[in-house]
C-alpha positions in Angstrom: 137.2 119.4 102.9 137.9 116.8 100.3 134.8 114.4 100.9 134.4 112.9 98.2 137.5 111.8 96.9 136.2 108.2 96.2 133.0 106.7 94.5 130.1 106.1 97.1 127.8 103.4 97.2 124.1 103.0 97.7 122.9 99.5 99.0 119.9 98.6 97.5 117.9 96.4 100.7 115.7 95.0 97.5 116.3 93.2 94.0 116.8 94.6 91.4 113.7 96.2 89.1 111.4 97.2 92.4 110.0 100.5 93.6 113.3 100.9 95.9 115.6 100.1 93.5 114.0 102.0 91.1 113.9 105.4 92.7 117.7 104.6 93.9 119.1 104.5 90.3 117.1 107.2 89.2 118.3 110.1 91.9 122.2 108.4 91.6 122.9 110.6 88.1 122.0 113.8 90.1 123.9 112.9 93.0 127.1 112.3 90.8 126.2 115.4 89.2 126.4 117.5 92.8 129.0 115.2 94.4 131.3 115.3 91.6 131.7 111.2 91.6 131.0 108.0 90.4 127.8 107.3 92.7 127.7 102.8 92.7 124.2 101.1 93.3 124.6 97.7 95.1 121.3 95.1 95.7 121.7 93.3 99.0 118.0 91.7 98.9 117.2 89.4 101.5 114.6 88.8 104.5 113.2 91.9 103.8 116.1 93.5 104.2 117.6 92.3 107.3 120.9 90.9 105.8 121.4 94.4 104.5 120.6 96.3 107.6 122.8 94.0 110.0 125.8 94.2 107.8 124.9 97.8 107.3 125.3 98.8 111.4 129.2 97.8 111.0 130.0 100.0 107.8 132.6 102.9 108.3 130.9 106.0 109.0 132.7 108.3 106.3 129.8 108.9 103.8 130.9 106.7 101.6 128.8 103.8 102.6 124.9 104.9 102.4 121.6 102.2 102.8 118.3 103.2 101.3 115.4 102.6 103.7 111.8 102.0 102.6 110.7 103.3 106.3 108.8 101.8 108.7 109.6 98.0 107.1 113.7 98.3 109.0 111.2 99.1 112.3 108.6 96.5 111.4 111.7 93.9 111.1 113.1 94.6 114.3 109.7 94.1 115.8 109.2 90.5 114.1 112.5 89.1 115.9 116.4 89.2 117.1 118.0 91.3 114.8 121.8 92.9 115.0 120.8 96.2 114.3 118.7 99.1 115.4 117.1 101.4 113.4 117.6 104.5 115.7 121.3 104.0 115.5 121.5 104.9 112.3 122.1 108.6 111.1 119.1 110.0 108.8 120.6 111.7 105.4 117.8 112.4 102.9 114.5 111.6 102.3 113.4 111.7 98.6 109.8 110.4 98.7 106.7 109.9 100.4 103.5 107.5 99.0 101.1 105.2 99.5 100.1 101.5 99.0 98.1 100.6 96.0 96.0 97.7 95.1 96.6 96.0 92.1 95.2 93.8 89.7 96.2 92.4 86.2 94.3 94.7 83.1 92.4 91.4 82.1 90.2 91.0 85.4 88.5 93.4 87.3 87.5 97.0 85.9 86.6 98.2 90.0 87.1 98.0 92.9 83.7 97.0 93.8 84.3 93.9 91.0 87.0 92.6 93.2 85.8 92.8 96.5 82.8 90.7 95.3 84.8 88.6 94.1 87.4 88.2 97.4 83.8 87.9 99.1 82.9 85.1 97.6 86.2 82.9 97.7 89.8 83.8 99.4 92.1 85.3 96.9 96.0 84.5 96.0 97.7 88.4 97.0 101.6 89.2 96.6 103.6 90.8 99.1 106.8 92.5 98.9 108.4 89.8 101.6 106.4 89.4 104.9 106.5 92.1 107.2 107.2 94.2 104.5 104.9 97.7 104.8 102.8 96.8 101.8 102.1 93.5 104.4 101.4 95.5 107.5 99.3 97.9 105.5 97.6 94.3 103.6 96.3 93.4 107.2 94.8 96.4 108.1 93.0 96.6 105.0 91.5 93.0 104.2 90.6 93.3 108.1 88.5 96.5 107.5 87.3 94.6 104.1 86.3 91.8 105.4 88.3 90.0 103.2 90.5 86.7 103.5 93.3 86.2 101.6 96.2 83.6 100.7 99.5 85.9 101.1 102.1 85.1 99.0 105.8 86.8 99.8 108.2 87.6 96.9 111.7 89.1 97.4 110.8 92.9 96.4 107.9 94.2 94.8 109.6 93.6 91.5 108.8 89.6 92.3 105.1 90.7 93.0 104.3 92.7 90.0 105.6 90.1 87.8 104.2 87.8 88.6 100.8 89.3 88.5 101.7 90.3 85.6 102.0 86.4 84.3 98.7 86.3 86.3 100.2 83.6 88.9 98.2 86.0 91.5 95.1 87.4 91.8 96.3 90.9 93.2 99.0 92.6 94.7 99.7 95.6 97.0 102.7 98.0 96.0 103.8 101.3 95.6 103.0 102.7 92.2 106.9 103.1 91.0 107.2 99.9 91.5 104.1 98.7 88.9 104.1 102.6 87.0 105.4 101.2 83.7 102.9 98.1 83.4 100.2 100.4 84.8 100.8 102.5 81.5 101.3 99.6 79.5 97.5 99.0 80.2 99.0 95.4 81.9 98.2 96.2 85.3 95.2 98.0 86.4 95.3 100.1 90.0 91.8 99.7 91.3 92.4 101.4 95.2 95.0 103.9 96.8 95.2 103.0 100.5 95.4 107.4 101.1 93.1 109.8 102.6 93.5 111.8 99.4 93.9 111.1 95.6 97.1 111.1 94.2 97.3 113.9 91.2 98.9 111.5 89.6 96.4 108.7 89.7 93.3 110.8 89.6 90.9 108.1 88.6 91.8 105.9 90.9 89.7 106.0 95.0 90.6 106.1 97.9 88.4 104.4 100.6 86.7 107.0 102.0 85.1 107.5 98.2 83.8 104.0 98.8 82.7 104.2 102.7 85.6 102.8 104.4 87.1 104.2 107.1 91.0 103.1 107.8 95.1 103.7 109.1 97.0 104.4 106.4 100.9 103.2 106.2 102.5 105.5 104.2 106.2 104.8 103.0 109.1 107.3 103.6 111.9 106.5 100.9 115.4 108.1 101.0 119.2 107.4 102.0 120.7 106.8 105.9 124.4 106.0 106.8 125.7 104.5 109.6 125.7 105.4 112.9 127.8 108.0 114.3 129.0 109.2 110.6 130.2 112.9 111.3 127.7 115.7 110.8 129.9 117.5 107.9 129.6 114.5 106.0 126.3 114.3 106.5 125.5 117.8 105.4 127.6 117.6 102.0 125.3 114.2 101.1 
């Protein structure tokens, strides 16, 4: 009955500036709004998330300890190696978003997507990744494969690490989620030339999908929200 009485946290599994992060601080003001407390955002970036996660699966389960989740990349993790945590353990809270990868380039190179994969035809490309086995990696694969592609990964800590550095133009493209690169993608900096969906995003309208260019593929489409530990009481669980 008198949950909350304290401030609760959100850890961040990402720096500071990406599309995780990002979408965390905005929904925090609303959730102080309805909870009636001081809501705390904390980065814990590191291995993709890992460190987060493991130190995560030990927090109290009393609501005031959440972790956001950019699902499947806590699944993907455990897949890669050992890991002290299980992502089923956890207990779901709130989901806040669903998208899809997009590839990016900087506003100074290519105006299409046809432009680019000439180009990435013709000689391997540098591409950033938001860490490896990141979704934006898994989802990185199964595109170049269908392109017939090849490509020099390079992994930052966070999307916010990719983006600004393509940005500076120290890579040739990247692969995100559009909050991440939204405000340099209206800045006329970056330039989204594909939207790894079966559909167009409203929001993006200009910007195709494969099958407008003949390519038939999986999608990976992220799931962003809030989980707390496990066993944290079903109460709790509804007030959040």
């Amino acid at each position: 009955a008198d949950f909350p009485s304290k401030p609760v946290k959100i850890i961040v599994t990402a720096g500071a500036g990406g599309g995780e992060d990002t979408e965390a601080r905005a929904i925090a003001p609303y959730l102080e709004k309805h909870l009636g407390t001081q809501v705390i955002i904390e980065n814990q970036p590191g291995a993709g998330g890992k460190i987060a996660f493991e130190k995560f699966q030990k927090a109290e389960p009393d609501g005031y300890s959440l972790i956001t989740y950019t699902f499947p990349k806590s699944v993907i993790i455990e897949y890669q190696g050992k890991t002290n945590y299980r992502t089923a353990d956890y207990t779901p809270v709130f989901a806040w978003s669903r998208s899809s990868q997009l590839l990016v380039v900087h506003g100074d190179t290519w105006k299409t997507f046809g432009e680019f994969l000439k180009a990435a035809k013709e000689k391997p490309l540098s591409g950033g990744l938001s860490g490896k086995g990141s979704t934006t990696h898994l989802m990185g694969l199964i595109a170049l494969d269908e392109l017939g592609i090849k490509v020099n990964w390079v992994p930052y800590e966070g999307s916010a690490g990719s983006v600004t550095a393509l940005a500076g133009k120290h890579l040739d493209f990247t692969i995100c989620l559009a909050t991440s690169a939204v405000s340099l993608i209206q800045a006329g900096k970056l330039r989204p030339l594909l939207l790894f969906s079966d559909k167009r995003d409203p929001h993006l309208p200009d910007v195709p999908v494969p099958k407008d260019l003949g390519f038939d593929m999986t999608y990976i489409p992220t799931l962003r929200g809030v989980e707390a530990p496990p066993n944290t009481p079903a109460a709790i669980v509804k007030i959040l």
